[in-house]
Rosetta silent file (secondary structure, phi, psi, omega in degrees, C-alpha in Angstrom):
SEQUENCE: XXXXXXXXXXXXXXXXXXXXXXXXXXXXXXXXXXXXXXXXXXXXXXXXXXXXXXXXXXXXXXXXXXXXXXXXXXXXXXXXXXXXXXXXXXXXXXXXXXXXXXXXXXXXXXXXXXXXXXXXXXXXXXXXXXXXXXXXXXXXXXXXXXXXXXXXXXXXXXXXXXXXXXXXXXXXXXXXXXXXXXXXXXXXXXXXXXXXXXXXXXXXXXXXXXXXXXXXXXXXXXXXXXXXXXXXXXXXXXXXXXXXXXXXXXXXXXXXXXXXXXXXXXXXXXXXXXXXXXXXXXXXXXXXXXXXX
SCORE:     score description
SCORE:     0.000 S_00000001
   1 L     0.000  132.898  168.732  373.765   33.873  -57.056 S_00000001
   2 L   -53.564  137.582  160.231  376.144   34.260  -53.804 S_00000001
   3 L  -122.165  156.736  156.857  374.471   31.831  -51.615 S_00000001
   4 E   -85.022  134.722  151.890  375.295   31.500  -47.447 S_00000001
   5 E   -76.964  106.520  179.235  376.279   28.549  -46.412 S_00000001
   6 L  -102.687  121.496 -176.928  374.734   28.774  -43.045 S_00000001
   7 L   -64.066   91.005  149.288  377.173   27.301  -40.254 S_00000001
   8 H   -60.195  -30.586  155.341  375.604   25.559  -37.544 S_00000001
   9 H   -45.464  -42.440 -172.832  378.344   24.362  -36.104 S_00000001
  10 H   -82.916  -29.751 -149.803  379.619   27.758  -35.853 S_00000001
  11 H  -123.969  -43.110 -179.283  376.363   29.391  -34.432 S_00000001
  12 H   -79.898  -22.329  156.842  375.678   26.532  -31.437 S_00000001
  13 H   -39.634  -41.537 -156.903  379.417   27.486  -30.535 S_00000001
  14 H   -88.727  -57.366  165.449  378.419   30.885  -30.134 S_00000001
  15 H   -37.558  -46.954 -177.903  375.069   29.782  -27.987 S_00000001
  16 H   -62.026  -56.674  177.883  377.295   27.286  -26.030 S_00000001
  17 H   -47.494  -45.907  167.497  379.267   30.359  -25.245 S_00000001
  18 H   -55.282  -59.984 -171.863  376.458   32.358  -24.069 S_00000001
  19 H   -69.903  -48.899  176.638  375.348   29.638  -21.858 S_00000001
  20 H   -37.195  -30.885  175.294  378.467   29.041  -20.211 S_00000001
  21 H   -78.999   -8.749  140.316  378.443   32.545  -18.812 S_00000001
  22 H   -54.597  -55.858 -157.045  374.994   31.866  -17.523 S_00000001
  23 H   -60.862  -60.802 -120.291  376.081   28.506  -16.201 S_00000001
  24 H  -106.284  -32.646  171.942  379.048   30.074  -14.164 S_00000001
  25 H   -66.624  -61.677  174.708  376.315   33.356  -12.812 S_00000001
  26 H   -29.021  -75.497  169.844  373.874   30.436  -11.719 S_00000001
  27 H   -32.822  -52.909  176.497  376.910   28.362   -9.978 S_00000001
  28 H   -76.202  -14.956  164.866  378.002   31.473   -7.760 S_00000001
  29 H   -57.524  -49.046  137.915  374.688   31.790   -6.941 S_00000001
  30 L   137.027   37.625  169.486  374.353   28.052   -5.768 S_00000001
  31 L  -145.791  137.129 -164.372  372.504   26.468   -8.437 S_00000001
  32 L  -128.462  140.675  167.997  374.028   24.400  -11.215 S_00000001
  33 L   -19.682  135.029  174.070  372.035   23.228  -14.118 S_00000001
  34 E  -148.922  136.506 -177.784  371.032   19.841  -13.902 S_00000001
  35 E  -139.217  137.583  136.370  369.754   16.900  -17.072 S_00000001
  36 E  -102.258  156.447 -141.525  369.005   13.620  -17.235 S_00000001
  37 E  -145.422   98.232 -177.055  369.300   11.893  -19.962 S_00000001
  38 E  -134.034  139.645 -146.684  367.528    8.060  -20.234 S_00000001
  39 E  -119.331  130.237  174.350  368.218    5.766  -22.875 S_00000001
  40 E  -108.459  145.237  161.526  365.813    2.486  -23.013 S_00000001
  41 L    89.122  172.418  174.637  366.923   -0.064  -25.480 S_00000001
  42 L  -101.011  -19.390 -168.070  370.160   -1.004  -27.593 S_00000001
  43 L   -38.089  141.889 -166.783  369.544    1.241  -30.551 S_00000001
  44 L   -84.243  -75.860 -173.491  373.263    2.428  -31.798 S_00000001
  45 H   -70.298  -11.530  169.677  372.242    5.593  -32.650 S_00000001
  46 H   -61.051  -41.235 -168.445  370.341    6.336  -30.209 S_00000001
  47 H   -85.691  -12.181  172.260  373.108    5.516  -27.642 S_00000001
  48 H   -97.533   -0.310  166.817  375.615    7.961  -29.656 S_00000001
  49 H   -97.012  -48.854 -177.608  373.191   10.758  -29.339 S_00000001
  50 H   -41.565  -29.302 -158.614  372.445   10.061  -26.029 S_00000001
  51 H   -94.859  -19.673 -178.962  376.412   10.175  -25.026 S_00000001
  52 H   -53.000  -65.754  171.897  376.916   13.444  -27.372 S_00000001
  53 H   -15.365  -87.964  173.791  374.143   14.993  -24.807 S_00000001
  54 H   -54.866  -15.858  164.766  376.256   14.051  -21.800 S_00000001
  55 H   -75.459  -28.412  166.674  379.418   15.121  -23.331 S_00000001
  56 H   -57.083  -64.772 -175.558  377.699   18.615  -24.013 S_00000001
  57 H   -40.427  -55.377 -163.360  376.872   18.697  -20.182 S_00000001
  58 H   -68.322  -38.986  174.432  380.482   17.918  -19.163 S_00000001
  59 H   -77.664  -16.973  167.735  381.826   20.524  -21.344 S_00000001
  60 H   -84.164  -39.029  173.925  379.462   23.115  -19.954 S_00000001
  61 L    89.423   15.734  150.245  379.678   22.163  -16.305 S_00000001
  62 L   -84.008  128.309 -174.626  375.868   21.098  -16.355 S_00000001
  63 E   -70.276  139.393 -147.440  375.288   18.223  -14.062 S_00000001
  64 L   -99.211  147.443  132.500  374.695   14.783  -15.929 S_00000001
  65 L  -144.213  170.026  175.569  373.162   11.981  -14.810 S_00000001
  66 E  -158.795  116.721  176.316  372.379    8.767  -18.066 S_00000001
  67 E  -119.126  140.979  176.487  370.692    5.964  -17.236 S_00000001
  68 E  -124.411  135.490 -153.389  370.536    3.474  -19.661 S_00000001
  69 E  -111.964  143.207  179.022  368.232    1.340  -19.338 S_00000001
  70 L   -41.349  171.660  149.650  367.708   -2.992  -21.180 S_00000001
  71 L   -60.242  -56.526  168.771  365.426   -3.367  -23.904 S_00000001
  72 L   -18.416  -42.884 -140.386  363.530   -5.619  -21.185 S_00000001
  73 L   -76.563  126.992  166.929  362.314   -2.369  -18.836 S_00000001
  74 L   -93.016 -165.799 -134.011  358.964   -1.999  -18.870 S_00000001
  75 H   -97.626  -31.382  175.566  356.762    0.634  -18.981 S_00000001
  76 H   -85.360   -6.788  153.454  355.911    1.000  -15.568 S_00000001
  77 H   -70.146  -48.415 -177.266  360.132    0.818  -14.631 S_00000001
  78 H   -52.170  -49.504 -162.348  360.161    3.850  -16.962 S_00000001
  79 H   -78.140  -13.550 -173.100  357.520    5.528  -15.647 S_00000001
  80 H   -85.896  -41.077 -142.260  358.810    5.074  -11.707 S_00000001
  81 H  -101.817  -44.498  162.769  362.374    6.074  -12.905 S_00000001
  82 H   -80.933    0.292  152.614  360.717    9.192  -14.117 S_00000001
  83 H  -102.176  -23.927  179.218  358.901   10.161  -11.050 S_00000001
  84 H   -90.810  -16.762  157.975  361.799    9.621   -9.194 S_00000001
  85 L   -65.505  -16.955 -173.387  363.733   12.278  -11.641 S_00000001
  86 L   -75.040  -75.318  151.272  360.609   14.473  -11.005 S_00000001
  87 L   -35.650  -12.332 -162.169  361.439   14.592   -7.515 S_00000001
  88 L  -114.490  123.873 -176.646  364.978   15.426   -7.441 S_00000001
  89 L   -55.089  -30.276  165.555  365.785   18.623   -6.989 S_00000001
  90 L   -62.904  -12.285 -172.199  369.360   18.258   -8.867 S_00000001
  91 L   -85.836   89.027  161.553  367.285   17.485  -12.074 S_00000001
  92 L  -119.278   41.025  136.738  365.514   20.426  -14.051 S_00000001
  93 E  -127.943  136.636  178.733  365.614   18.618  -17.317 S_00000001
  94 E  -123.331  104.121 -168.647  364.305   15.604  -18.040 S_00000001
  95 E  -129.953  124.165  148.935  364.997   13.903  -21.983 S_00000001
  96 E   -99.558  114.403 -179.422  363.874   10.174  -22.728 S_00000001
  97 L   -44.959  113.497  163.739  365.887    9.332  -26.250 S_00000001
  98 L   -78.454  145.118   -9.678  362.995    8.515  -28.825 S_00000001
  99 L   -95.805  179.162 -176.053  362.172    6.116  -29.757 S_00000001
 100 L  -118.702  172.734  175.657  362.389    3.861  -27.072 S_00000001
 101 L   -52.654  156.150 -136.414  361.185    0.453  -27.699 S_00000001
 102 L   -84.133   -7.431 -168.514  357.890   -0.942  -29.406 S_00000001
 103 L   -89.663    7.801 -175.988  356.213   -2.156  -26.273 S_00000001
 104 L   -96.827  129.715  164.762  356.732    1.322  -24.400 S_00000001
 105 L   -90.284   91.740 -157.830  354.430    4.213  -25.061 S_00000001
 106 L   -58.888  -16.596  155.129  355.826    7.012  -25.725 S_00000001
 107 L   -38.873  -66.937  173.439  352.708    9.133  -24.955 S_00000001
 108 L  -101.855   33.554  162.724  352.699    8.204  -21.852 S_00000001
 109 L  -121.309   25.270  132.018  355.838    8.810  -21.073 S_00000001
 110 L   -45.479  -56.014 -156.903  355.793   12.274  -22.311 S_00000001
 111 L  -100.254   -2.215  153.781  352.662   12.984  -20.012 S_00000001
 112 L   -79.513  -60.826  150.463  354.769   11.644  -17.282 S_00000001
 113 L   -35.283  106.985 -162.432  357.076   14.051  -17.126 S_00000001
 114 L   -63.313  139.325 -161.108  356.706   17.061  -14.817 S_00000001
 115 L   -99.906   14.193  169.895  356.385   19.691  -18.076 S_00000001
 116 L   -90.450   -2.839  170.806  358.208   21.926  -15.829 S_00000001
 117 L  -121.270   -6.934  161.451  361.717   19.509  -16.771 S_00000001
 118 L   -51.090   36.217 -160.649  360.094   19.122  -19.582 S_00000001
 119 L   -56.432    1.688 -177.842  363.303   20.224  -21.743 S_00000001
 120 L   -83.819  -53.951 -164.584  361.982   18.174  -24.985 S_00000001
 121 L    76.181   32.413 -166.632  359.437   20.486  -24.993 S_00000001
 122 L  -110.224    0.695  176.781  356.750   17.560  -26.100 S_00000001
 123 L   -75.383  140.134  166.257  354.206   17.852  -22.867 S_00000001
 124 H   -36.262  -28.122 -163.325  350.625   19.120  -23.652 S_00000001
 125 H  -104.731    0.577  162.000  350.996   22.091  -21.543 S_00000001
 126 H   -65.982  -67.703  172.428  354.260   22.899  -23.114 S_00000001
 127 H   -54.616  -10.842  147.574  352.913   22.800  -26.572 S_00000001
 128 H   -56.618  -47.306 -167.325  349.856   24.962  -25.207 S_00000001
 129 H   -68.511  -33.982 -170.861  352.454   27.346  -24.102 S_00000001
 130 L   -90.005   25.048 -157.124  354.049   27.808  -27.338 S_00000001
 131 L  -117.374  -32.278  172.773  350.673   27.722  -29.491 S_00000001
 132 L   -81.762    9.344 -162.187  349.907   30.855  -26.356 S_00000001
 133 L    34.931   70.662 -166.549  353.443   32.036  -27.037 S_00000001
 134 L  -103.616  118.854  161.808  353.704   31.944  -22.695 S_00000001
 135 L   -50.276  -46.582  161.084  357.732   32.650  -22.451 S_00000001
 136 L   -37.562  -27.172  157.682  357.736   29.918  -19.616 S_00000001
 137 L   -61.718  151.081  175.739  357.450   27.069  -22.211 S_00000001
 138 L  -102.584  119.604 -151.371  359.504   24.829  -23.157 S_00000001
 139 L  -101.637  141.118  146.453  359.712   24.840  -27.457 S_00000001
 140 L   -41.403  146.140 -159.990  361.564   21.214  -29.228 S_00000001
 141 H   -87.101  -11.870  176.878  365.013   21.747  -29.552 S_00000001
 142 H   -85.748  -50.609 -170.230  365.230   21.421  -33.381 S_00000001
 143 H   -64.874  -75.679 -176.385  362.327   24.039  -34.612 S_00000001
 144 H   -20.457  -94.166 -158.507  364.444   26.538  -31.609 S_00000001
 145 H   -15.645  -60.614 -155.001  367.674   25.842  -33.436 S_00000001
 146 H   -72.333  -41.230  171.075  366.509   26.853  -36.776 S_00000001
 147 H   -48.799  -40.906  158.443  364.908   30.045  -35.447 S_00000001
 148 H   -27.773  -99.105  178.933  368.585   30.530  -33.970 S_00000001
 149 H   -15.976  -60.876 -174.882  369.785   30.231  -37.201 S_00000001
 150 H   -80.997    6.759 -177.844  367.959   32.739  -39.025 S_00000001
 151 H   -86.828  -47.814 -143.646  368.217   35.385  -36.081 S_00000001
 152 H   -84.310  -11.539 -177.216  372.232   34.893  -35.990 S_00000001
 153 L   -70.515  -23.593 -151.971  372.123   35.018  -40.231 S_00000001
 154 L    86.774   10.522  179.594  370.103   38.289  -39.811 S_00000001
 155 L   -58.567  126.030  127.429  367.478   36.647  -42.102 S_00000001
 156 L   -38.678  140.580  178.418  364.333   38.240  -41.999 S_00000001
 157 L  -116.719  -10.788  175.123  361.092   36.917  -41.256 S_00000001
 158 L   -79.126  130.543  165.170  358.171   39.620  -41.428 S_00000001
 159 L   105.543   -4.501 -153.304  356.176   39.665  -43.986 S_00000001
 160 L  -117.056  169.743 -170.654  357.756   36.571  -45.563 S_00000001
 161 E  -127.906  107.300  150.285  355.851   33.255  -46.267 S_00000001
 162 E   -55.402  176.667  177.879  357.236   29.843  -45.168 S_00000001
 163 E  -165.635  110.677  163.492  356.491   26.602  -46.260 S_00000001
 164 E  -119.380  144.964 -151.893  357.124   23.987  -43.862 S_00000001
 165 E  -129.381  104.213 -169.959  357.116   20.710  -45.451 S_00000001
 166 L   116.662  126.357 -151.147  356.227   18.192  -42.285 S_00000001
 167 L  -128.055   32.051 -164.829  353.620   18.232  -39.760 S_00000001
 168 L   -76.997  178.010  159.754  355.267   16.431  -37.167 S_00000001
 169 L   -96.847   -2.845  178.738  354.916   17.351  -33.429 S_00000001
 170 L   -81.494  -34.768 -161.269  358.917   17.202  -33.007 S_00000001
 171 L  -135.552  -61.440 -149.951  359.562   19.856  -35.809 S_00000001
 172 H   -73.336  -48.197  172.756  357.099   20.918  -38.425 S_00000001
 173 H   -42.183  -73.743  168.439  354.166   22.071  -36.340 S_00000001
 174 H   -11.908  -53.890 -175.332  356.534   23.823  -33.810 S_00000001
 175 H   -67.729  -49.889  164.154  358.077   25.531  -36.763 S_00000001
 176 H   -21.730  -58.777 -167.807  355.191   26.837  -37.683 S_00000001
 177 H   -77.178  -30.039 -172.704  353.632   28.215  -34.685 S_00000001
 178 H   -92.712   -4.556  173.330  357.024   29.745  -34.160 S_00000001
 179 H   -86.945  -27.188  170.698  357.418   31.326  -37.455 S_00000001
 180 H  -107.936   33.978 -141.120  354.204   32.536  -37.492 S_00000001
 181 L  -103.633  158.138  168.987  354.144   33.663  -34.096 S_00000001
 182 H   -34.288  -66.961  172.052  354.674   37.399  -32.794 S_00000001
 183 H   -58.832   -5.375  157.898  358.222   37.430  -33.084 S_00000001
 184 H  -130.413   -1.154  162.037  358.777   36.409  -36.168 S_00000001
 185 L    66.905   -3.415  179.884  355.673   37.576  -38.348 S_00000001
 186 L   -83.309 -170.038  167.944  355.555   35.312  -41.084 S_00000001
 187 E   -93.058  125.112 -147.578  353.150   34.103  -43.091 S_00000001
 188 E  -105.792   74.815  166.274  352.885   30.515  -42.388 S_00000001
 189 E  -107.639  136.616 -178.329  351.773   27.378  -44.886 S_00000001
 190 E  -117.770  144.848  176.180  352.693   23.741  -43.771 S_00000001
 191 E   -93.153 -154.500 -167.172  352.603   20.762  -46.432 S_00000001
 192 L   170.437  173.453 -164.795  352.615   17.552  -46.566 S_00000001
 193 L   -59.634  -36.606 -149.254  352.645   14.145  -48.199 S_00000001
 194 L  -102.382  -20.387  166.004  348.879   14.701  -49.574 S_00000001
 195 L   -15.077  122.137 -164.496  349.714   18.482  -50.608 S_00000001
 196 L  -100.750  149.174  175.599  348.673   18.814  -54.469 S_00000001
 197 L    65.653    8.201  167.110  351.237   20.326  -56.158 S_00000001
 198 H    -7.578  -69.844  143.829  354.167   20.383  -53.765 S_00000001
 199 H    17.409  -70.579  153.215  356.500   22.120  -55.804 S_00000001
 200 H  -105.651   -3.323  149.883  354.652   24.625  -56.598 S_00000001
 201 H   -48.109  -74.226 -132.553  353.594   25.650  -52.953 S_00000001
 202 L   -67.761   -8.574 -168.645  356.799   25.265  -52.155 S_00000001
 203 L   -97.668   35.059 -173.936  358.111   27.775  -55.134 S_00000001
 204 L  -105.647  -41.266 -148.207  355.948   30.526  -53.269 S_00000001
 205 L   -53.642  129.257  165.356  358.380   29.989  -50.273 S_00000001
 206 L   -74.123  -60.382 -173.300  360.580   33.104  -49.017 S_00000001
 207 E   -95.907  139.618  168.607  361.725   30.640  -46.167 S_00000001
 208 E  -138.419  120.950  169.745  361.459   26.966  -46.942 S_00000001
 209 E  -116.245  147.885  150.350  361.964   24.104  -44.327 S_00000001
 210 E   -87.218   69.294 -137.499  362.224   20.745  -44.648 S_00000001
 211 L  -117.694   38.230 -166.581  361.335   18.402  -42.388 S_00000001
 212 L   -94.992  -30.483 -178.052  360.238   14.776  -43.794 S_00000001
 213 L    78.977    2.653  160.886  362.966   12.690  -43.404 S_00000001
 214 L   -71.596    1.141   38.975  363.003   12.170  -46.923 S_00000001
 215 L  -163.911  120.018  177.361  366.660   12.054  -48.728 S_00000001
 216 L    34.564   68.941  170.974  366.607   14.910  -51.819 S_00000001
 217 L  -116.476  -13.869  112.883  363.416   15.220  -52.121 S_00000001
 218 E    -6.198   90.184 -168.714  363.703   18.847  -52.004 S_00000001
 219 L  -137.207 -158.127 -161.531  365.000   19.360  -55.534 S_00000001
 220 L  -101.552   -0.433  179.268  365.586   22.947  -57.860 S_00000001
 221 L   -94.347  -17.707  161.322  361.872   22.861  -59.061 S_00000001
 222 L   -49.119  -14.581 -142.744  361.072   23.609  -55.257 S_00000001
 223 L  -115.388  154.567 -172.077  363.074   26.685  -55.099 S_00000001
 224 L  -125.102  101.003  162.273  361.775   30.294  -55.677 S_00000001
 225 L   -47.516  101.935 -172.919  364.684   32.173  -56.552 S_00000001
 226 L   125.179   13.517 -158.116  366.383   33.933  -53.534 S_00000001
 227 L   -85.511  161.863  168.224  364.583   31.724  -50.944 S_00000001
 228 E  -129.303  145.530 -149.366  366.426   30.923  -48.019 S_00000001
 229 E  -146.431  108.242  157.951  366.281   26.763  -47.343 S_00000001
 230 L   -71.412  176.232  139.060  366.357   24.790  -44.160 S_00000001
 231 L  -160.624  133.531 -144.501  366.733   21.410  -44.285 S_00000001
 232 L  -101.236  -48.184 -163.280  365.824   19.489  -41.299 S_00000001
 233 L   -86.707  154.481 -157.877  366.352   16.069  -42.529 S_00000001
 234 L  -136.506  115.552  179.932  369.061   13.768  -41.058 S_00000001
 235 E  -146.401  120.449 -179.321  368.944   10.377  -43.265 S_00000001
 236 E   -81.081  151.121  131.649  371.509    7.504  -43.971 S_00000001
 237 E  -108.885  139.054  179.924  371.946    6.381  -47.808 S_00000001
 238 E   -67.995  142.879 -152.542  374.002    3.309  -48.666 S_00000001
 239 L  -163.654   56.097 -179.965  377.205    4.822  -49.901 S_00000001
 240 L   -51.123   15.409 -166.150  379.956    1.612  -50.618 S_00000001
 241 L  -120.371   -7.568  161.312  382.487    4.064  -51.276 S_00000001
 242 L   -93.949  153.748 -163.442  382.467    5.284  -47.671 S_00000001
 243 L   -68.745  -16.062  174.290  384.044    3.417  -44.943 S_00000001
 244 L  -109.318   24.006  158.660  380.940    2.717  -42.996 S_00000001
 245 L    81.253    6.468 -174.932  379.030    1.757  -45.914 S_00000001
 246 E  -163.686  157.327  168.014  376.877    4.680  -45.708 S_00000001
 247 E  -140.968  177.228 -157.167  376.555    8.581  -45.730 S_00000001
 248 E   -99.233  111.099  164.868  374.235   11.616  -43.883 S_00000001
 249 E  -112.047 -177.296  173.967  372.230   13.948  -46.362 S_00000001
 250 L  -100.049 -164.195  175.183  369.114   15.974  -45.718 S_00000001
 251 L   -95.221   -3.593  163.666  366.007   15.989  -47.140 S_00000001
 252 E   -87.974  124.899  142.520  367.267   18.667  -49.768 S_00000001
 253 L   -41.169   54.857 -145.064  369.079   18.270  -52.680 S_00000001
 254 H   -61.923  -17.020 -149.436  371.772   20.329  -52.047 S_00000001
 255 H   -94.530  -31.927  174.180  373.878   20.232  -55.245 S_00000001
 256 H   -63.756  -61.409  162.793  370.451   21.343  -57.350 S_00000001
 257 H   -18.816  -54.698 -147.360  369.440   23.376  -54.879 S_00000001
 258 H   -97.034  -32.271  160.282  372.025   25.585  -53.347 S_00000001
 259 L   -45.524  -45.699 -174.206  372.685   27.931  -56.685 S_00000001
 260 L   -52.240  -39.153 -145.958  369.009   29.017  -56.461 S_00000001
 261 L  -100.274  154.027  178.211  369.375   30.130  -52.462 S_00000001
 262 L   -93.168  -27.165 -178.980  370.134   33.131  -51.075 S_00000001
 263 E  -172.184  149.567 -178.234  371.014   30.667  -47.665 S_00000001
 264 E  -167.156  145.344 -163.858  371.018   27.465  -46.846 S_00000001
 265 L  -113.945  135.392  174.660  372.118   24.700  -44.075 S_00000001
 266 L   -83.382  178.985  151.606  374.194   21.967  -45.630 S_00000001
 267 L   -59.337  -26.372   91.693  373.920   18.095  -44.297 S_00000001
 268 L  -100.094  165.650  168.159  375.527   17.807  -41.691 S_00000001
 269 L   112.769  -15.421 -158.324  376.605   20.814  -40.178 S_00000001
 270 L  -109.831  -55.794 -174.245  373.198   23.075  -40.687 S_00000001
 271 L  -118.955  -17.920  173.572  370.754   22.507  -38.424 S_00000001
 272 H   -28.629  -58.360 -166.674  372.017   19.241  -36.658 S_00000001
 273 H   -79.148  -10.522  171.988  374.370   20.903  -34.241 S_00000001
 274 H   -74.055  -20.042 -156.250  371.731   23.349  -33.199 S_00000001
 275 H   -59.349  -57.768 -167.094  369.586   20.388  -31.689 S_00000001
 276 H   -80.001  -29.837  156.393  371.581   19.878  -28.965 S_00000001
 277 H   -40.235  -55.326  144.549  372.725   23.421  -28.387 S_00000001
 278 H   -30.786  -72.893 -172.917  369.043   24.027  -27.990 S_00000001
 279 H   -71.896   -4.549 -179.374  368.390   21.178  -25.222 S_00000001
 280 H   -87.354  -46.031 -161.674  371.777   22.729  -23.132 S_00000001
 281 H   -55.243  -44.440  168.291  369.851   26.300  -23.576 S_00000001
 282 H   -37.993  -43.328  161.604  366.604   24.615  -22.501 S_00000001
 283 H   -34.722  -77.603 -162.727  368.302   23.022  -19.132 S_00000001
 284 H   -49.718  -23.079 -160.893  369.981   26.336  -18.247 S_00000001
 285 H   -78.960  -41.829 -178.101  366.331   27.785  -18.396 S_00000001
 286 H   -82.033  -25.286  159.489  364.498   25.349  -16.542 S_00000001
 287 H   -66.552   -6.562  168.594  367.039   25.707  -13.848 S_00000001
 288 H   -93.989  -20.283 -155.519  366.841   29.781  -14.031 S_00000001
 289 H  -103.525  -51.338  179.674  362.723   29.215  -13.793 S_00000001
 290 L   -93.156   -0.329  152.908  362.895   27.017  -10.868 S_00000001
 291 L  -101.796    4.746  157.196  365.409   29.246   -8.668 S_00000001
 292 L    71.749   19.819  170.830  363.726   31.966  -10.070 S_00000001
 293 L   -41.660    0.000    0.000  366.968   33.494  -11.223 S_00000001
């Protein structure tokens, strides 16, 4: 079987593109985009996603600000640092890099957030909005991406029955509600660790995502020939033969896997690059929604 290799990289280019040409109608208008972006803690990766974010702004000509904040700050610095971001009119996105540290709660600093800057798309009345499909919400930037993807493959979705495998509130729910949602019509089941028979749900699957965070567990007895296959997961494995001692896979198997598919997002490259692609489109939005653009 031909399978697609579906390019993310290639397809948040093309979205990047689109928004610049927003960005630059806003800007003659007299309103420019504006995210902050606050990083608690030392976590490595955390601080290299955080700077991709602001390097995305800068190449867009959305205004930045990234406060990075000690391991030390407590929860009631956080939450004052995000009321004062609440307030500022240059701001209409607001993303704190998860996780932040164990003594902080990330609940309530979710529910701190004005859910109108709410560009995460993790506030209660944002996830009301998308479970009411209310176009004014703001949907997590990963579940968006992947819908990207299968609009820019041309995949269809009516009629067809997912399987999303992860029940998180960052991805697998989301995915759900947006797959089975008006606009995309499918038929919707999400699994899960206690699912009997995994396997063989999943070999039901038109569309199959992955979202677990597991490394190949997603293997060729999963696959329903002709399926099209997300995969979600972002995971190191110890890898001595690479120079940093480690390498990125999903939560699919790709090498079993990818004969069976009709399409499929590799490991990096497939759904990664939409994430962020996603939180610039999210920005531009909340800044067309509060100038009413």
């Amino acid at each position: 079987m031909d399978t697609i290799i579906i390019d993310g990289k290639q397809t948040a280019r093309s979205v990047l593109q689109r928004l610049s040409a927003q960005i630059g109608q806003l800007k003659q208008s007299g309103h420019t985009p504006g995210l902050a972006v606050v990083l608690v803690g030392e976590d490595p990766a955390s601080r290299v996603y955080v700077n991709s974010k602001v390097k995305a702004c800068e190449e867009l000509g959305i205004y930045s600000q990234k406060w990075a904040l000690p391991t030390e700050t407590t929860q009631e610095e956080l939450v004052q640092l995000i009321r004062q971001l609440n307030a500022d009119d240059r701001i209409h996105g607001i993303l704190v890099q998860s996780p932040p540290p164990k003594h902080i709660d990330e609940q309530a600093v979710v529910l701190a957030i004005d859910p109108r800057k709410d560009v995460d798309g993790f506030h209660p009345i944002n996830v009301a909005k998308l479970v009411l499909e209310d176009p004014t919400g703001f949907v997590p930037c990963t579940p968006l991406g992947c819908m990207e993807l299968l609009s820019a493959c041309g995949i269809p979705t009516q009629g067809k029955h997912a399987v999303v495998i992860g029940r998180s509130m960052i991805v697998g729910k989301p995915m759900a509600h947006l797959l089975v949602g008006k606009r995309a019509n499918a038929t919707v089941t999400i699994a899960h660790s206690r699912t009997a028979d995994l396997p063989g749900l999943c070999r039901t699957a038109d569309i199959l995502v992955a979202a677990v965070g597991r490394p190949g567990l997603v293997t060729a007895d999963f696959i329903k020939p002709g399926a099209v296959v997300l995969d979600v997961g972002i995971n190191r494995v110890e890898d001595a033969t690479r120079p940093r001692g480690y390498r990125i896979v999903g939560d699919v198997d790709f090498a079993s896997v990818q004969p069976l598919c009709s399409a499929i997002t590799p490991v990096p490259g497939g759904v990664g690059p939409m994430t962020i692609a996603m939180l610039m489109s999210n920005t531009v939005k909340a800044c067309k929604l509060a100038c009413g653009a």
